[in-house]
C-alpha positions in Angstrom: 87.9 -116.0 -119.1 85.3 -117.1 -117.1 85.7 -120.2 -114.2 82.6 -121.8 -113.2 82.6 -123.5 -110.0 81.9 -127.3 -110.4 81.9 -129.1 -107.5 78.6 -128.2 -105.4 78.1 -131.9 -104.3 81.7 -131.8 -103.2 80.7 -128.1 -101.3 77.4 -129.7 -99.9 79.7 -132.2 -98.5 82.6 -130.0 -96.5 79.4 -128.3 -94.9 78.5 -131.3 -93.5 81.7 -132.8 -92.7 82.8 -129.2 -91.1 80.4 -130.0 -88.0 82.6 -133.0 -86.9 85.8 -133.3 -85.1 87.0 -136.0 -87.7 86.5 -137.2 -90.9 85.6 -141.1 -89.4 82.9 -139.5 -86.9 81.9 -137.5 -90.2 81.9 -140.8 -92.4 79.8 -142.8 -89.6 77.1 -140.1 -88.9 76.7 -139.2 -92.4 76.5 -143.0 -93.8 79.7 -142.7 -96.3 83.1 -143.7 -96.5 85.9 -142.1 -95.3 87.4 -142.7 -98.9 84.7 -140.9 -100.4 84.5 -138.0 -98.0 88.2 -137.5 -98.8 87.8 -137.7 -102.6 85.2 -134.7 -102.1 87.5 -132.0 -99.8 90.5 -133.1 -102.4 88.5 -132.0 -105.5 87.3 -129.2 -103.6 90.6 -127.8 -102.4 92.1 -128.7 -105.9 88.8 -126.6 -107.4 89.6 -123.7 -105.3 93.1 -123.4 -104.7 93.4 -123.6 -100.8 93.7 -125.9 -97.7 90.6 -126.7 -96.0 90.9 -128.8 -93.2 94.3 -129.3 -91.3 94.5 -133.1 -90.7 96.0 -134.4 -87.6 96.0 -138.0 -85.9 93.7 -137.1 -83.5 90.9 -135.4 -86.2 90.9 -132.8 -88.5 90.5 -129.0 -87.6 89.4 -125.7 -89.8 91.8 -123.6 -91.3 91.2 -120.0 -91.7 90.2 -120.6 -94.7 88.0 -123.1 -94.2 86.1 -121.2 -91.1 85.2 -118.3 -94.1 84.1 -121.1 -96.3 81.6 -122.6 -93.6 80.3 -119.5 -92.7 79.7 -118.2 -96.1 78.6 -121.6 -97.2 76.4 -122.1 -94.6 74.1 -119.0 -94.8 73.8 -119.8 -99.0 72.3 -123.2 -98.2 70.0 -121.8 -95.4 68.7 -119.5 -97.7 68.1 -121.7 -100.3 66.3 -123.8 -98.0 64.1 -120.9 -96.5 63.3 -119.9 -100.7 62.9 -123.5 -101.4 60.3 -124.2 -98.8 58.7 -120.9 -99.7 57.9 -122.2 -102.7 56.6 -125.5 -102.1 53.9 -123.5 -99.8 55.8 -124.0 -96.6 57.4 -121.2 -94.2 59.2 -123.3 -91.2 62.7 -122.6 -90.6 64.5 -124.8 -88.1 66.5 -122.8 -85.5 69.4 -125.2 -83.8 69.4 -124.3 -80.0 72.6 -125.4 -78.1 71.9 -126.2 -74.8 73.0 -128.5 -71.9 70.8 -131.5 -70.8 71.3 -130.1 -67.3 69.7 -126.6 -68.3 67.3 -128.1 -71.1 65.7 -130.6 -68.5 65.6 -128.5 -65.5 64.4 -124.9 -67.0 64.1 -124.8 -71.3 61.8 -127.8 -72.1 59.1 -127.4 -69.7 58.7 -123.7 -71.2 59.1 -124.4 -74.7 55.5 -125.1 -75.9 54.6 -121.3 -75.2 57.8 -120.5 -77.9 56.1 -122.8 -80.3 52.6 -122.0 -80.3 53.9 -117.9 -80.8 55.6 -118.8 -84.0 54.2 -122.2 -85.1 56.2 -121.5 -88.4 59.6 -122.0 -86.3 60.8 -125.9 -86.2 62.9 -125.7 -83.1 66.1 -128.3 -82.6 67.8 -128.8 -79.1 71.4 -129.9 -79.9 72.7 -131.4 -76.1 75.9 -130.1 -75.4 78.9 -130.0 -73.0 80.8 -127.6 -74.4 79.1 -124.5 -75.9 81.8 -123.3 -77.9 82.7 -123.2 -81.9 78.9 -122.6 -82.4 79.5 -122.3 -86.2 81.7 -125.0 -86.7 78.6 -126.8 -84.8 75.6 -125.5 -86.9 74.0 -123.9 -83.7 72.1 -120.8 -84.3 71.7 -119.7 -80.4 73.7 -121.5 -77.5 72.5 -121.2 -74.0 76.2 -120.8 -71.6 76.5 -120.9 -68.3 79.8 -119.0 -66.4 80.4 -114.7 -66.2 79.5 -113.9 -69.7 82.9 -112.3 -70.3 83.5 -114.6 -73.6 85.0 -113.0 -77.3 84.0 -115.6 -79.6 80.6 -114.9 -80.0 78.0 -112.0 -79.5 76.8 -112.6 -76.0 73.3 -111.3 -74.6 71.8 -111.0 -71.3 69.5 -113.4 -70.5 69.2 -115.0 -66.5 71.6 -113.6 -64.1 71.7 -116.8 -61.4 74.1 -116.7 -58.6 76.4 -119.9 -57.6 77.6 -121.4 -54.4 79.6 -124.3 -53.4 77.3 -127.6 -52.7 78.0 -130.5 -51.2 76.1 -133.8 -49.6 75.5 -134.0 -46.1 78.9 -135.2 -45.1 80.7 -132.3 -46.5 77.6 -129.5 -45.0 78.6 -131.8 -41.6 82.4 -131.1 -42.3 81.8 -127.3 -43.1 79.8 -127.0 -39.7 82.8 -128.7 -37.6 85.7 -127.2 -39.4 84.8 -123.8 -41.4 83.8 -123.3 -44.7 87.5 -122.6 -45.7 89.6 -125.5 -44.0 86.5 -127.8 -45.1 86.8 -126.8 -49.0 90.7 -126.2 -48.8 90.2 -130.2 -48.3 87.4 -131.8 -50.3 87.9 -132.5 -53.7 86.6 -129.7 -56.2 84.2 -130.5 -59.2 85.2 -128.1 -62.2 83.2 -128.4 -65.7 85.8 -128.5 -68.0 89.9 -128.2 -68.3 90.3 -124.2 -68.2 87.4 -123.7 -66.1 88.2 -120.3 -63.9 84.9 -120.7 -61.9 86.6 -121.8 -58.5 89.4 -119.5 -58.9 86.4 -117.0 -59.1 85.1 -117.9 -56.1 87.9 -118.3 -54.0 88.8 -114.6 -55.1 85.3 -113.5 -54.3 85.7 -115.2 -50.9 88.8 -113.2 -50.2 90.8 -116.3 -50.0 94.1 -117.1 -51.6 93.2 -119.8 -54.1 95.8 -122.7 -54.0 97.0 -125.1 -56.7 94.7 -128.4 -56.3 95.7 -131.5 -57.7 92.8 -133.4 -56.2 90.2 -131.7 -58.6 87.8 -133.8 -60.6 86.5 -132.3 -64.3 83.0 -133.6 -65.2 82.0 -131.8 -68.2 77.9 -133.0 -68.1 76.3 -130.6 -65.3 73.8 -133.7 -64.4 76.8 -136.1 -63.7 78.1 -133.6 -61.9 75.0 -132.8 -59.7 75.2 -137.1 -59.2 79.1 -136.2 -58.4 78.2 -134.3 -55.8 75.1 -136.1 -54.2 77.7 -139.6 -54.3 80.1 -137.5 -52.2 82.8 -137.4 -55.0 83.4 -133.6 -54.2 82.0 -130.7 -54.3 81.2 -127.9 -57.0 79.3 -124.6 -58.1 75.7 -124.8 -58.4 72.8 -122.5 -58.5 69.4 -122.7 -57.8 68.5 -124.9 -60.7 69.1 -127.7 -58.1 67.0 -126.5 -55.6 64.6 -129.8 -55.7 67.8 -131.7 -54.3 68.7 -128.8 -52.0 64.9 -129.3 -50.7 65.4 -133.3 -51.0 68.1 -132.7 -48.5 70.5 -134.2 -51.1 72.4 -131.8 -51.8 73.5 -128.6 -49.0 74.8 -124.9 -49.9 78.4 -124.6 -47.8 78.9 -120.9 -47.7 76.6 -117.9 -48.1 79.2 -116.6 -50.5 78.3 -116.8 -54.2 79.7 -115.3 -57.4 76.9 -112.8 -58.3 77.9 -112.3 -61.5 77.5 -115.8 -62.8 74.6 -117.3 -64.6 73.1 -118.4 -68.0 73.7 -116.7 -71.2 72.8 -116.1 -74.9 75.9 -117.4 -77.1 75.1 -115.8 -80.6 77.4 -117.0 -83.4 79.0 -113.8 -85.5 77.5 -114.6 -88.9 76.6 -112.7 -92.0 72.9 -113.6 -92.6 70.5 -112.2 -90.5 68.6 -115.1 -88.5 64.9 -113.4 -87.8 64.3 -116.8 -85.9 66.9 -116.4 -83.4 65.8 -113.3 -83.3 62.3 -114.3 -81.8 63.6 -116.9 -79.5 66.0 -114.4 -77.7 63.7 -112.3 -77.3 61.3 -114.6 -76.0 63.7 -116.1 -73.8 64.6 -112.3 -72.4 60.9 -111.7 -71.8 60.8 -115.3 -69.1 63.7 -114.6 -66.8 64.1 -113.3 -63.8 65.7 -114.6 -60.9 62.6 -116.3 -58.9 61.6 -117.4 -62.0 64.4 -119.9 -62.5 63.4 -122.1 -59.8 
């Protein structure tokens, strides 16, 4: 006996919920219910026999089951879109580019009109970001990371190697000069990005110091409130030479000459089945712009 599958609107629907962290952001950004978006993941799971979404009071999350779905699901509807715009005459794709406003403003968007007039038939979208992770779950087709590259839930590619170094404002550059780099930074309050950040730990390490437990660390996940952090005096934190117009401003002042070399900005490739000849051209192209001086 055959089964036909009979809820595609219900489908259409978990692909679009899928991308939010709970089913009332999901409602609110896609314009219905929460009732009805309910109603469509029960008929789907009843349709095919397995749990979708785990729900929780604090949102819902992905089973297993539901991360194979997306992905599979996903690539179908790109492709129908890529045939269907093939044959109204058309050939744009849009390729989702996760990014943070800190790197998109200071480095990506000034550059990106050379990307588009090489392959006018790409429709480029910059999704801001503060935490490049879950790429799939997020619809993002390439994600631009920052950190040591040394991640397992993606496919990650070289792109602009960019050494960091501990910044301050003036007051802290004034207490590095009168105390030492160590007994100044063992004493200002440390800027991370986000809650399982290893970055300082890195660079204490590198520094051939013992790294102590901090309880007077700050987490600011947006990289530009954290550059503001910084410049306010609220602490101090990693930076590279994407700030060098505050570092020139006298705003903002490098407190040791030891940097983690290994840091810098990567290319975050979600593991999918479909090949993505878009993402494709726009790694490549953003290979082919980097090197160091040309970050600043």
């Amino acid at each position: 006996m055959t089964i036909h599958f009979r809820h595609h609107d219900s489908l259409r629907v978990f692909v679009d919920v899928a991308r939010y962290p709970s089913f009332s952001e999901a409602a609110e950004a896609l314009h219905m219910t929460k009732g009805a978006i309910s109603y469509q993941i029960k008929l789907l799971e009843a349709q095919l026999g397995m749990a979708l979404f785990v729900r929780g009071a604090r949102g819902s999350t992905l089973t297993r089951a539901g991360k194979n779905l997306l992905a599979l699901s996903e690539s179908r509807y790109r492709d129908l879109e890529s045939d269907l715009l093939a044959l109204r005459g058309l050939s744009s794709e849009t390729l989702t580019i996760g990014v943070s406003t800190y790197f998109a403003a200071r480095w990506l968007s000034p550059r990106l009109t050379a990307f588009m007039q090489l392959h006018p038939g790409i429709v480029l979208r910059l999704q801001p970001m503060v935490r490049l992770f879950d790429l799939e779950q997020q619809g993002v087709d390439v994600a631009i990371r920052w950190g040591h590259g040394r991640w397992d839930d993606a496919d990650i590619l070289p792109f602009m190697p960019l050494p960091t170094y501990p910044m301050g404002n003036r007051a802290a550059f004034e207490a590095v000069q009168q105390g030492g780099a160590r007994r100044a930074l063992q004493r200002l309050t440390l800027l991370r990005d986000h809650d399982d950040s290893n970055a300082w730990t890195d660079w204490w390490s590198h520094a051939g110091w013992p790294a102590r437990r901090r309880r007077d660390t700050l987490i600011i996940l947006d990289p530009n409130v954290r550059v503001q952090a910084v410049i306010d005096g609220q602490g101090v934190a990693l930076m590279d030479a994407l700030v060098q117009s505050e570092i020139d401003a006298g705003a903002l002042w490098v407190l040791s000459d030891t940097g983690l070399t290994d840091y810098g900005y990567w290319l975050a490739r979600p593991r999918r089945t479909r090949h993505n000849v878009a993402a494709d051209h726009f790694i490549a192209w953003m290979q082919a712009q980097t090197t160091v001086n040309a970050a600043v």
